[in-house]
C-alpha positions, 0 to 999 in steps of 0.5 A: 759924559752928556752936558746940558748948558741948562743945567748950569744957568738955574738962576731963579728959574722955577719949579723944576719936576726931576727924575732920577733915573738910576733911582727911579725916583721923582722930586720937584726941585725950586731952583728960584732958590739959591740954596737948592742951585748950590746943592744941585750945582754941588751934586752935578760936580760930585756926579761928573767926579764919581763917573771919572774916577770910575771910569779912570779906575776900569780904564774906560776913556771919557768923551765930553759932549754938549747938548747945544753943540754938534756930538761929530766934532767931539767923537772925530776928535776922541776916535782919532787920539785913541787910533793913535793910541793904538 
């Protein structure tokens, strides 16, 4: 699962234009309002919950990784636990 600390700090940031990709649909979101930061904020939750639940369900394990951070730690990390798994 990719993380975007961005994502989290919207506190009246503008006009943003969003693409979702699985949809293939374009909308211009105004996180200056507070109304929309919770919804976002709402969605983001629900969508990292739906992709464990899945992932959980068809026993794919899940790797963290921030955007703003170094992806090698994370991955040596996951690779080891699962190596042990094994």
């Amino acid at each position: 699962n990719i993380r975007d600390a961005r994502e989290e700090q919207l506190n009246g940031s503008g006009l943003f234009r969003l693409w979702d990709q699985e949809r293939g649909v374009e909308r211009v979101v105004d996180f200056g309002s507070r109304e929309a930061r919770g919804r976002f904020a709402e969605y983001t939750r629900q969508r990292d919950e739906q992709l464990k639940s899945l992932f959980s369900r068809h026993g794919v394990d899940c790797v963290d990784i921030d955007t703003q951070s170094d992806y090698i730690k994370p991955l040596s990390l996951f690779f080891r636990s699962r190596a042990k798994r094994l």
